[in-house]
Structures are given as structure tokens and as C-alpha cells.
C-alpha positions as a LaTeX table, in Angstrom:
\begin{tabular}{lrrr}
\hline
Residue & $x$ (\AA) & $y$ (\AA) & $z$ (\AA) \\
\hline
Unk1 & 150.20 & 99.64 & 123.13 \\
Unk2 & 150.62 & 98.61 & 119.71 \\
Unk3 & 147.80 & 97.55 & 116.80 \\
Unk4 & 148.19 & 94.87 & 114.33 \\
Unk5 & 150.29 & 96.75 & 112.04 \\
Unk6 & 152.97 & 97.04 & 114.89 \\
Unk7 & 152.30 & 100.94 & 115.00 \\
Unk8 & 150.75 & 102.89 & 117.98 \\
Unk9 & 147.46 & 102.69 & 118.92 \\
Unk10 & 145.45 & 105.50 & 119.85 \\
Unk11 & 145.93 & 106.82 & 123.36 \\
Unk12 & 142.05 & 106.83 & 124.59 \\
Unk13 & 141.55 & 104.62 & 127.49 \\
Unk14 & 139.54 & 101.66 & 126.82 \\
Unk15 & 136.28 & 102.12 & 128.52 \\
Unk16 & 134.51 & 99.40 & 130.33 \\
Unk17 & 132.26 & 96.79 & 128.19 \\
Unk18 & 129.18 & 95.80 & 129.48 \\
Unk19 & 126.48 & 92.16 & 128.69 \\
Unk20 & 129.70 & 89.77 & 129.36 \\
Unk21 & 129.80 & 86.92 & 132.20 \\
Unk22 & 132.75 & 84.86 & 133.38 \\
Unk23 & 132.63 & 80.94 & 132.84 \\
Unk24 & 133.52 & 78.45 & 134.95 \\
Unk25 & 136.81 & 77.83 & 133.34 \\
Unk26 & 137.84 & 81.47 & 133.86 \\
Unk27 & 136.97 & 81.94 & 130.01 \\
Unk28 & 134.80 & 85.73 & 129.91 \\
Unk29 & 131.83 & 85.31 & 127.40 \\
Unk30 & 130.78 & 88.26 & 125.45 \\
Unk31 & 127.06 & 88.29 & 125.28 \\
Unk32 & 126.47 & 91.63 & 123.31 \\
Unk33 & 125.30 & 89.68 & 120.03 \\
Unk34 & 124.17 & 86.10 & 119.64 \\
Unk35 & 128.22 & 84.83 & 118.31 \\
Unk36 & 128.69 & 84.72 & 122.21 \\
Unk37 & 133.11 & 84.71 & 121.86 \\
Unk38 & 134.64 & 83.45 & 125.05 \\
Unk39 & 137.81 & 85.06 & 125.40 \\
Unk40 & 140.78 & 84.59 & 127.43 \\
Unk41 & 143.49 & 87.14 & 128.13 \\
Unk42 & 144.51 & 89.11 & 125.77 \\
Unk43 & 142.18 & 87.99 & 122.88 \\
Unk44 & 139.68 & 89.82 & 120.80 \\
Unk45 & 136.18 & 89.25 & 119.86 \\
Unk46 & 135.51 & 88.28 & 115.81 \\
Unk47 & 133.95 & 91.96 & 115.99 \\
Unk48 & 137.66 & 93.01 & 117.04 \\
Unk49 & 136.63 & 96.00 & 118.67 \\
Unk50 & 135.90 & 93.93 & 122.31 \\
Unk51 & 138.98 & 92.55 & 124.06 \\
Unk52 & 139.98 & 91.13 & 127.23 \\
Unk53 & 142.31 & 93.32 & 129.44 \\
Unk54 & 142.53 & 91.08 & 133.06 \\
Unk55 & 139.34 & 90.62 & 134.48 \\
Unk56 & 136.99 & 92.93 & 132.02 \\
Unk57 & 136.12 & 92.81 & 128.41 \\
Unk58 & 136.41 & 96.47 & 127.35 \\
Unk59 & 134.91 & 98.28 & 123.92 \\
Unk60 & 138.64 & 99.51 & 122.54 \\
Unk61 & 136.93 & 101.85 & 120.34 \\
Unk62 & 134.92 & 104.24 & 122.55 \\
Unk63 & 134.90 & 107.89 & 122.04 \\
Unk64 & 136.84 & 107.26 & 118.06 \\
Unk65 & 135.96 & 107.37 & 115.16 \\
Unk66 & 137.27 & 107.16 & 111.44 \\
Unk67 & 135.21 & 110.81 & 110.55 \\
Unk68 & 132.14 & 112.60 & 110.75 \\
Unk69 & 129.89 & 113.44 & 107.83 \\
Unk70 & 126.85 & 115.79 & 107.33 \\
Unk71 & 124.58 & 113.81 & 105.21 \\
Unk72 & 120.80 & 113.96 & 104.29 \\
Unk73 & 118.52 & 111.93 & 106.66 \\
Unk74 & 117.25 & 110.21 & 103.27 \\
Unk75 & 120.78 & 108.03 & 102.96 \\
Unk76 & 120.13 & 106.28 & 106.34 \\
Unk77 & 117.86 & 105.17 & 104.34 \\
Unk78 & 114.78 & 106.86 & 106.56 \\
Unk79 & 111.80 & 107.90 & 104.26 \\
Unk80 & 109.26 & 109.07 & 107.51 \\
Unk81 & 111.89 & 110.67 & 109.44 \\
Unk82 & 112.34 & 114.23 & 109.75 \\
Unk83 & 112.08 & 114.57 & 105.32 \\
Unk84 & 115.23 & 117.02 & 104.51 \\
Unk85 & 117.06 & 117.16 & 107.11 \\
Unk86 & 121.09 & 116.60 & 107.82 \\
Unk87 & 122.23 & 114.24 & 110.03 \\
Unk88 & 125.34 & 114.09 & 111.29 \\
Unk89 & 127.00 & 110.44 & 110.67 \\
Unk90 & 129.66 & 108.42 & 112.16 \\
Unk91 & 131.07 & 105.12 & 112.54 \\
Unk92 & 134.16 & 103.14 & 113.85 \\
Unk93 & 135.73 & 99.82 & 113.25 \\
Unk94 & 134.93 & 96.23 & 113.14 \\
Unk95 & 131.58 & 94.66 & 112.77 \\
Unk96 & 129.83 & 91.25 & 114.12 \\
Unk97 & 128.53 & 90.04 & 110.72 \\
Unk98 & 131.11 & 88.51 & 107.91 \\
Unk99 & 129.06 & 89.66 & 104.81 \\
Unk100 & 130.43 & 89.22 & 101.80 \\
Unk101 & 129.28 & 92.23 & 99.61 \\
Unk102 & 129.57 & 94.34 & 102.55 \\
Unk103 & 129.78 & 97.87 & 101.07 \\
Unk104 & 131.78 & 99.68 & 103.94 \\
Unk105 & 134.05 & 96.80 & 103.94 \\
Unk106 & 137.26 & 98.28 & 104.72 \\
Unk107 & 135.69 & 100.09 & 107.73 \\
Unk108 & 133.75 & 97.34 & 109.27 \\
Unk109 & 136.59 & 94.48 & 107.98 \\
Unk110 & 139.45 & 96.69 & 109.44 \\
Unk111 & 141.25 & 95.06 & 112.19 \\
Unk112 & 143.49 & 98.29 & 112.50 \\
Unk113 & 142.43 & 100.70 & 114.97 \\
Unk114 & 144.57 & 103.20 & 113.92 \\
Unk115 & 142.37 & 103.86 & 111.16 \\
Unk116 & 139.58 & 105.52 & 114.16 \\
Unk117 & 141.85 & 108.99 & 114.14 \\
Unk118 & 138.89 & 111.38 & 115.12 \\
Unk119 & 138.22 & 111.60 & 118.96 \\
Unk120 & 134.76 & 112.62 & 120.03 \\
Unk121 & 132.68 & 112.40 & 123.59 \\
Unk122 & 128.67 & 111.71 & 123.52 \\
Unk123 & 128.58 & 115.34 & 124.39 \\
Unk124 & 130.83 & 116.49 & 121.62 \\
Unk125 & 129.00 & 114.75 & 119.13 \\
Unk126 & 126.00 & 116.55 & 120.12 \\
Unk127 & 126.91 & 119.80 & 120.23 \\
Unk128 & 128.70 & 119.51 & 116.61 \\
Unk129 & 125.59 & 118.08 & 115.44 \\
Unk130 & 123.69 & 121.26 & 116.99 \\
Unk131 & 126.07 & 123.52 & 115.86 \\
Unk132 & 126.42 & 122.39 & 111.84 \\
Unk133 & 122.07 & 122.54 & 111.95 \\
Unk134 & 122.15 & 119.05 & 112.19 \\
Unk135 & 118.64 & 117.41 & 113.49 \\
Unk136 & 120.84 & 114.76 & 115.48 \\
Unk137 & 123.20 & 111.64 & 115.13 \\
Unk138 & 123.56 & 108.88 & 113.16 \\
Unk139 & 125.49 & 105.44 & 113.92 \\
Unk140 & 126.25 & 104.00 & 110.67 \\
Unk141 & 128.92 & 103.08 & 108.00 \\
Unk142 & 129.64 & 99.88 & 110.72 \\
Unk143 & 127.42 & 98.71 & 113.27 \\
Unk144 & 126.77 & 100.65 & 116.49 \\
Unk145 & 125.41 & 97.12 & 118.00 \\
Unk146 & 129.25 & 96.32 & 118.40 \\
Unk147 & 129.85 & 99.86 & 119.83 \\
Unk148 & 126.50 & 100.28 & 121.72 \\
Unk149 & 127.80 & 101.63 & 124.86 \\
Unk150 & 128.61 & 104.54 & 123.01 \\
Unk151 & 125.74 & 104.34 & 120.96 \\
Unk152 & 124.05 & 104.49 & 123.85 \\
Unk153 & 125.71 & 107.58 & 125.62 \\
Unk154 & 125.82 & 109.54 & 122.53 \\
Unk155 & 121.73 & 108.97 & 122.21 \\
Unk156 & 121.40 & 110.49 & 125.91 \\
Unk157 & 123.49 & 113.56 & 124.88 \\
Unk158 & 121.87 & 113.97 & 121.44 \\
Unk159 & 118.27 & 113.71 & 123.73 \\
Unk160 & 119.27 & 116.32 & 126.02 \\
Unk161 & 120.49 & 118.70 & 123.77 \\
Unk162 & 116.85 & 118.00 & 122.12 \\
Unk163 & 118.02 & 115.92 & 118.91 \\
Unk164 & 117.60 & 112.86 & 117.11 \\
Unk165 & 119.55 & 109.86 & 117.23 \\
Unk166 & 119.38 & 107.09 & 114.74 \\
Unk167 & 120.88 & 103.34 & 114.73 \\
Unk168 & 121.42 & 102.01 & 111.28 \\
Unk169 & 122.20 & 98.74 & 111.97 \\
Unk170 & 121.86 & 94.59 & 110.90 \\
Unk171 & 120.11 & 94.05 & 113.95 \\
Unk172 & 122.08 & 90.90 & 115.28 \\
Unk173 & 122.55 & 91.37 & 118.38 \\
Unk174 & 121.08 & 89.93 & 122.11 \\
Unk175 & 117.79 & 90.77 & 123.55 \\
Unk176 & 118.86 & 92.85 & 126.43 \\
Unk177 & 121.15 & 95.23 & 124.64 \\
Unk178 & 118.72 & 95.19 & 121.52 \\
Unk179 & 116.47 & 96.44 & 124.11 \\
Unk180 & 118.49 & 99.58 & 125.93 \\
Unk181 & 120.37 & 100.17 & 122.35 \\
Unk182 & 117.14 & 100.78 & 120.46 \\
Unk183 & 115.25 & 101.82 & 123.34 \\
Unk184 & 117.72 & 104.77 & 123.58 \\
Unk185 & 116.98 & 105.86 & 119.71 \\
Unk186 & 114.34 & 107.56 & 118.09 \\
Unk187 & 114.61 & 105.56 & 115.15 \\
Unk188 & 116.17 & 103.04 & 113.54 \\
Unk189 & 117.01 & 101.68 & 109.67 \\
Unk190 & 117.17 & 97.54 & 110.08 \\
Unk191 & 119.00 & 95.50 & 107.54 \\
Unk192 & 117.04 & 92.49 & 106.82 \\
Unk193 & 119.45 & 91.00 & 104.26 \\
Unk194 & 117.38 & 88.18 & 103.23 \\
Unk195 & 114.53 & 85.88 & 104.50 \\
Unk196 & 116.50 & 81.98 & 104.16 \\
Unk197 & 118.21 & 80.82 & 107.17 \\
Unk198 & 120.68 & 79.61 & 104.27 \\
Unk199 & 121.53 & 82.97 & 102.88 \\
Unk200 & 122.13 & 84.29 & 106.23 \\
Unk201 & 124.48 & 81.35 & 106.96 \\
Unk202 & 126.66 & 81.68 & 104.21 \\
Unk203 & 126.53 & 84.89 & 103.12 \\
Unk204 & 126.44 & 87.13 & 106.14 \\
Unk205 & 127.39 & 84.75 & 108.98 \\
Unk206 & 124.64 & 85.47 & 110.93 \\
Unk207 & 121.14 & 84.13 & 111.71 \\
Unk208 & 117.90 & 84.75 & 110.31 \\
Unk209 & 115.52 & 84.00 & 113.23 \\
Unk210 & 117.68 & 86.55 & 115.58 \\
Unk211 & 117.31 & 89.59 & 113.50 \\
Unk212 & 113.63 & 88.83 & 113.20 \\
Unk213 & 113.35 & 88.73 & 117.03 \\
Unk214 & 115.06 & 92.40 & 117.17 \\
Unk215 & 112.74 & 93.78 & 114.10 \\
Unk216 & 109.66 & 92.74 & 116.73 \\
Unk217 & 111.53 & 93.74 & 119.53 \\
Unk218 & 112.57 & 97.52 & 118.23 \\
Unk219 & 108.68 & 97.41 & 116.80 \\
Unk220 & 107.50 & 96.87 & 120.55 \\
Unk221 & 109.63 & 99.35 & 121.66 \\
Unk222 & 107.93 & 101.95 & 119.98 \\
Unk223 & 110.90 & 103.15 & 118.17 \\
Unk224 & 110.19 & 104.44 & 114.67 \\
Unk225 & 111.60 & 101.75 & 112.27 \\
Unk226 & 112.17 & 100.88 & 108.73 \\
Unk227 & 113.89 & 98.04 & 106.92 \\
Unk228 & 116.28 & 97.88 & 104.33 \\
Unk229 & 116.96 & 94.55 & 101.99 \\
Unk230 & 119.37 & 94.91 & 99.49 \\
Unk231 & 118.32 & 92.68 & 96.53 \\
Unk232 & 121.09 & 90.31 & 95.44 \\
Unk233 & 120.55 & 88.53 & 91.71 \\
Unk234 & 120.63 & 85.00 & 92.41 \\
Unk235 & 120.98 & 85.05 & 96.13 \\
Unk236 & 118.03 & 86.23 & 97.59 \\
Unk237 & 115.84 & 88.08 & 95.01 \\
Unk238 & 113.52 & 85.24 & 93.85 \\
Unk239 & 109.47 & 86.02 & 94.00 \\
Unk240 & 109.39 & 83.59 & 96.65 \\
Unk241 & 111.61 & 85.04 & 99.30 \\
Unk242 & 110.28 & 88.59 & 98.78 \\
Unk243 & 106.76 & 87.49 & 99.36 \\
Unk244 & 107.84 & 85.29 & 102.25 \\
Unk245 & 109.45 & 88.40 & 103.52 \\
Unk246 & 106.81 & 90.93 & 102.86 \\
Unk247 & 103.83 & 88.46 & 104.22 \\
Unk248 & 105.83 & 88.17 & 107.67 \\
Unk249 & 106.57 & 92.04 & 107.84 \\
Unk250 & 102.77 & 92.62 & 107.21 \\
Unk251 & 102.13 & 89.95 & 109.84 \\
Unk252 & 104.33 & 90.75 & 112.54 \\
Unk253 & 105.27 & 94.38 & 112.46 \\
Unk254 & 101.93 & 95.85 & 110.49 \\
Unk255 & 101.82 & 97.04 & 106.90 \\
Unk256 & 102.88 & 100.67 & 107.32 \\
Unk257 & 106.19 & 99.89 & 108.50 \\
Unk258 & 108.59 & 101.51 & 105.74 \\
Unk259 & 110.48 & 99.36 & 103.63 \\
Unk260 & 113.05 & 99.72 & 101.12 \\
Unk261 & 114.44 & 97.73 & 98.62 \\
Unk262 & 117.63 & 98.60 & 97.56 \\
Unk263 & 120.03 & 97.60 & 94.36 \\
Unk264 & 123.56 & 95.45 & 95.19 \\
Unk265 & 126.75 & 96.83 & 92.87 \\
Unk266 & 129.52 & 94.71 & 93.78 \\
Unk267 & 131.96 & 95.09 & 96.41 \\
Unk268 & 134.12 & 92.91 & 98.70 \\
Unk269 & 133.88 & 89.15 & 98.27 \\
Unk270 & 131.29 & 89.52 & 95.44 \\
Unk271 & 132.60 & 91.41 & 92.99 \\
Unk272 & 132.02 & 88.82 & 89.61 \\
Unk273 & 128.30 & 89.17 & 90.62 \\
Unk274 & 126.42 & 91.64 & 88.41 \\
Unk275 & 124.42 & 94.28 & 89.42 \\
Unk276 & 120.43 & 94.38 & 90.47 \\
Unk277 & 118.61 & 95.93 & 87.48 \\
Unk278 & 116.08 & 98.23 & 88.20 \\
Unk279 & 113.63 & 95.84 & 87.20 \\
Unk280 & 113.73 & 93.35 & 90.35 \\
Unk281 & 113.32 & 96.34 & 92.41 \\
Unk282 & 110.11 & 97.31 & 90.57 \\
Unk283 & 109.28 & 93.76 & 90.77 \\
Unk284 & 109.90 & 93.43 & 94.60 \\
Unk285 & 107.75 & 96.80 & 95.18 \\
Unk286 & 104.73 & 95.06 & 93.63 \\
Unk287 & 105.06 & 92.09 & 95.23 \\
Unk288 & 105.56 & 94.06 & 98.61 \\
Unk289 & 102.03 & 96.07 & 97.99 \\
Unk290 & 100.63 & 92.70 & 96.80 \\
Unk291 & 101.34 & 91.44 & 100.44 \\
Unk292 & 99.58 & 94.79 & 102.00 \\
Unk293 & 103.03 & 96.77 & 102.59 \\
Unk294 & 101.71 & 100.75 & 102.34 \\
Unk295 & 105.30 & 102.36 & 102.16 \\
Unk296 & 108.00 & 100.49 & 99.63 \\
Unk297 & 110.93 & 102.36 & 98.61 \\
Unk298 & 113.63 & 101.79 & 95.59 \\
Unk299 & 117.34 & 102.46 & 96.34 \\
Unk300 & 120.36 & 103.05 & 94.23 \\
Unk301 & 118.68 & 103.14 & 91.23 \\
Unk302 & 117.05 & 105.99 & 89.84 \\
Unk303 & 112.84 & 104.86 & 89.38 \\
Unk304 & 109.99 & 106.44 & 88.77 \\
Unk305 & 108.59 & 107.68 & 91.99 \\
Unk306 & 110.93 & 105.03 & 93.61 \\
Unk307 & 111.86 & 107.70 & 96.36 \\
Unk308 & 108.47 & 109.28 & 97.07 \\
Unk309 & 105.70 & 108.90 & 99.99 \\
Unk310 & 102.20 & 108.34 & 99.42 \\
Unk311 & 99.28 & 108.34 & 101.89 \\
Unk312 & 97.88 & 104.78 & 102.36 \\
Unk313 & 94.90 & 105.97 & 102.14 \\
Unk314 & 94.11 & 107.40 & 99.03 \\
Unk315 & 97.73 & 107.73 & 97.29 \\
Unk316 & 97.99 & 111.63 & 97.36 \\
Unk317 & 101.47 & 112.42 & 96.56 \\
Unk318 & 103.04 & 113.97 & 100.26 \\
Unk319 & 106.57 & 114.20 & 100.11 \\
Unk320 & 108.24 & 113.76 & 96.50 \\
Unk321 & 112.25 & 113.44 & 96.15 \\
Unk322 & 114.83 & 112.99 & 93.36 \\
Unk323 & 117.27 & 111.03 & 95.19 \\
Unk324 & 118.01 & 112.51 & 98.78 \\
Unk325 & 116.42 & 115.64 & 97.59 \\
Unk326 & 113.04 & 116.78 & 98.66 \\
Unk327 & 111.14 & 118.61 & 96.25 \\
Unk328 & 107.64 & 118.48 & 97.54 \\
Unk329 & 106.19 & 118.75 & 100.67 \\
Unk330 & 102.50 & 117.95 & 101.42 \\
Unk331 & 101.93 & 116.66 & 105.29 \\
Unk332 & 100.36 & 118.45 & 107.69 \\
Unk333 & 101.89 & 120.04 & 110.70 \\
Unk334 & 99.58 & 117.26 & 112.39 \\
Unk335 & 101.28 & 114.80 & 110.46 \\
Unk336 & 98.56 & 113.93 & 108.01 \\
Unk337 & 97.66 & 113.29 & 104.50 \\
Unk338 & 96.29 & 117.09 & 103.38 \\
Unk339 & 93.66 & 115.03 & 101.08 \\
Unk340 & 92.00 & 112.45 & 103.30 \\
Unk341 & 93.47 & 113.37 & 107.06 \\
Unk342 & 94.83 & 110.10 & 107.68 \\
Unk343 & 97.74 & 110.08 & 109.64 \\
Unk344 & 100.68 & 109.28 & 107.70 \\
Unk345 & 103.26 & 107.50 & 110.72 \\
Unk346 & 106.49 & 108.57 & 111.01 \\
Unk347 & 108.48 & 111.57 & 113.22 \\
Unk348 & 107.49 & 114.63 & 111.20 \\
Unk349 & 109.22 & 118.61 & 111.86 \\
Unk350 & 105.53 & 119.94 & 112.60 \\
Unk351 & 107.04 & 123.27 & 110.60 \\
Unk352 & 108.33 & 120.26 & 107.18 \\
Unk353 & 111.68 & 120.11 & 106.03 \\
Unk354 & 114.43 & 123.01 & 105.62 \\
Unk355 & 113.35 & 125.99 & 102.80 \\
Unk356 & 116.88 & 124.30 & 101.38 \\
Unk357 & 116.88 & 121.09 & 102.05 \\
Unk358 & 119.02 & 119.05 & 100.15 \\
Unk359 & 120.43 & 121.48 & 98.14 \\
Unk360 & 123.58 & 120.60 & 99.39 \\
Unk361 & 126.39 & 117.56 & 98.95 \\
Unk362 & 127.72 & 115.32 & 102.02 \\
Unk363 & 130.61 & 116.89 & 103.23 \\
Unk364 & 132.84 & 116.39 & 106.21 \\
Unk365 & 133.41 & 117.64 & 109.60 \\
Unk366 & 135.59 & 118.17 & 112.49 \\
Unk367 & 134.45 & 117.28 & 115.62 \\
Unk368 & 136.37 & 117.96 & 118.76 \\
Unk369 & 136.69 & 116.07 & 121.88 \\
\hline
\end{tabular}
């Protein structure tokens, strides 16, 4: 079996896709994520990664991956999750969005699958994570919703092995697999790229109003979640569409979810647009606590106490960082503010982070099948 390139692809068997139904004109209809691609034989999804072989769609890039990384939870980004620990992160190929400053572009853009050259099981995955020190698994770099059965899996290994499993993802995707993919994590980062229908359309090729429906959905769940907008100059950084944003988070989801706001440096499609200046980020994080938000974070730029968590109750300082390092530690083994005794949300080590953690850089492992 060849790839695109005309070279070999790899050997692993393509495993079995599931959410797909067959039309009435013999067309199969992929109903993982909201596109809904009807395929006939032999053709690919726009993701790239689910094809039709016969009778079946299948997921062509189960069990491979294009490399495994140890990398502090804090990157994800997840500010209330686990503070100092390593996570072991992975990805593979394709993606179901088309955005155009995508900044793993030529992961989640590749239509090669030759590039996925690192085999790995659920259960491998797991016990690499275990043996580096990890505190679990992260799907990121491209989404897991267009790899969720082995999202999935890898989550029940990672649970019985007693770690973490975390889903960083743009959250387009259907309401039953948003509902056994997130269900199956402990936690989950959220893109929510912007808050126009417009700027969804023709920047990221997606929908507003269906990631909103998975942000209340995962919220329902009970899975721990945070969101992530990256702040675009001139696209979707006005006053107007962060409040709009922050009022419906408050709303909808409650005003301790964690948000983070984090700076755009140009990439892909977008490269003659300039960078986010520190300033709209400080900006955004005002407007955010203006709307009620309790826990607003600053990425990619280096701010004053940007990267740090507060109680909501009376601002004692509880866990302080300089970038994805923690410094200070100050919650309780209960999970609560040491000042006041609220009960800062989040999943918390009862014991806090490592004596070193992140005194260390991301580095790369092997993981065997």
C-alpha cells in the first residue's frame, strides 16, 4: 500500500472506525465531527486520516505516531492540573479544522502518513508514561477528536495503570463521540478560537455554535476543563468579542473554569500578520475578571504574574510559575486556599508537585510497541 508520495506506507493494519452510517446511495457518512464526509471507495475524509476500505471506514492512523515527548503539564496549557508534573505527549496526522495560523501545521496539514514512524499500543503508551515518572498521557500537537478511538483506548490503559489522560483538542466534533472521548479523560484543554460565527468560518473552517455545545457538554461531564483562545490582532481580539466570550463562559460553564489567553506569532497561512503584544493579553485578562472569570492565564508572552494561581477568594498567591516552572506551592493536601480554606477546583497531587519539578527541558522518547 502506497501514501501520497508513492512510497510505502506503514505496515499497521488499519483498525476499524467507529460513528459512520451507510446512505442510501451506498455513499458511507462519517459522523465523528460535524463536516459529516460521505465517502465512496477508496476516498479519504478532509481529516485524511479516515478512509473507506469496502464496506468500513477505518482510522489509518491507529497505534502511530510522529514521536513522543516528556513535557510539563503547564504546556497543555493546564494551570489546575496536577502543577509540575510531566506528561507524556503525542500526536499523529491530519486534523478536521483548516486553520490558517495553525501552529503544528505540518503535522496536522500532512497528508503523508509516512511521517507517523513511531508505533505504540494504548498499553505501551502507558507503561512508557509510568516508566519515564510521567503522571499520564497527553493527545495533542493534532487533534485526538480525529483519532478518538485511540484516544479512547489509550485513556482506559493510562486509567488502569492509575494515570492521567488529557485531550487537548478544538472541540469540533459530534455529540456522541464528544461524549465517550471526553468522558474517557480526566481533563481536557479546549480551543475556543474565537466567539464570531464569521471568524470561525473563514479562518478555521469550522463552526462556532458546535464547539460551544462540546465546552457545555465536557462541563456536564464532569471532566476537569480549561479553555484556551489565542488572541489574533485584527481577527478576533476586539473588547467586544472578549467580553462576549467571557460573559457566556461565566454564564454557561461558571466563573472558575480556567481560561487562558494566549499570544499568536505567525505561522502557516498568516505569516504577514504581526504578533499579539503583551498588551491585548493584559487587556483581555481584565476584561475576563470584569465579566466574573476567577482564573485567567497569559501565554507566550512573558507577564507579570501572567502564569500564576490565585484563590478566588481572597487572592493569596497558591501556586506561582515562571513559564512551565513551578516555583511556589501553597494548596493544601485538601485542595484549598491555606489563607481562607476555600477550595481552589482543579485535580491536585494531595502530596503538590515534584521536589524538581520543572527543572528540566522537553525531551524525547522511545516508546515501544
Amino acid at each position: 500500500m502506497t501514501g501520497p508520495t508513492g512510497r510505502a506506507m506503514p505496515s499497521a493494519d488499519p483498525h476499524p472506525a467507529r460513528w459512520w452510517r451507510t446512505l442510501p446511495d451506498g455513499r458511507l457518512r462519517c459522523e465523528l465531527c460535524p463536516r459529516r464526509c460521505t465517502l465512496r471507495e477508496g476516498q479519504r475524509g478532509f481529516c485524511f486520516v479516515r478512509a473507506r476500505v469496502g464496506d468500513a471506514i477505518v482510522l489509518t492512523t491507529y497505534g502511530r505516531s510522529s514521536g513522543f515527548v516528556l513535557d510539563p503539564i503547564e504546556k497543555k496549557p493546564l494551570a489546575h492540573v496536577l502543577p509540575g508534573s510531566t506528561i507524556l505527549s503525542f500526536g499523529t496526522a491530519g486534523c478536521n479544522l483548516a486553520c490558517k495560523y495553525c501552529q503544528n501545521w505540518e503535522i496536522s496539514t500532512s497528508r503523508d502518513i509516512d511521517t507517523l514512524t513511531a508505533p505504540a499500543t494504548p498499553q505501551a503508551l502507558a507503561a512508557a508514561a509510568s516508566d519515564a515518572g510521567a503522571a499520564g498521557v497527553a493527545f495533542t500537537y493534532n487533534d485526538p477528536v480525529i483519532f478518538a478511538e485511540y484516544a479512547i483506548d489509550t485513556a482506559a490503559a493510562c486509567r488502569e495503570a492509575g494515570l492521567a489522560s488529557v485531550a487537548v483538542s478544538a472541540g469540533w466534533i459530534s455529540p456522541e463521540p464528544c461524549t465517550e472521548l471526553f468522558g474517557a479523560v480526566d481533563a481536557a484543554n479546549i480551543d475556543l478560537k474565537g466567539f464570531t460565527d464569521d471568524f470561525y468560518r473563514r479562518v478555521t473552517g469550522a463552526r462556532l455554535t458546535d464547539v460551544l455545545d462540546t465546552l457545555t457538554r465536557v462541563r456536564a461531564l464532569g471532566t476537569w476543563l480549561e479553555i484556551t483562545t489565542l488572541l489574533i490582532p485584527g481577527r478576533n481580539d476586539s473588547d467586544a468579542e472578549i467580553a462576549a466570550e467571557c460573559a457566556w463562559i461565566a454564564a454557561e460553564l461558571g466563573a472558575e473554569v480556567p481560561v487562558h489567553f494566549s499570544a499568536f506569532h505567525p505561522a502557516h497561512r498568516m505569516r504577514e500578520t504581526p504578533r499579539t503584544p503583551a498588551s491585548t493579553l493584559e487587556r483581555a485578562r481584565a476584561i475576563a475578571r470584569d465579566a466574573g472569570l476567577a482564573h485567567v492565564y497569559l501565554g507566550n508572552v512573558r507577564t507579570r504574574d501572567g502564569a500564576s494561581t490565585r484563590c478566588a477568594g481572597c487572592g493569596t498567591l497558591l501556586v506561582d510559575r515562571e513559564g512551565y516552572r513551578v516555583t511556589d506551592y501553597r494548596i493544601t493536601s485538601e485542595g484549598a486556599c491555606p489563607q481562607c480554606g476555600r477550595r481552589v477546583p482543579g485535580l491536585w497531587d494531595p502530596a503538590g508537585p515534584p521536589p524538581a519539578a520543572g527543572q528540566w527541558l522537553p525531551r524525547r522518547v522511545a516508546v515501544g510497541v
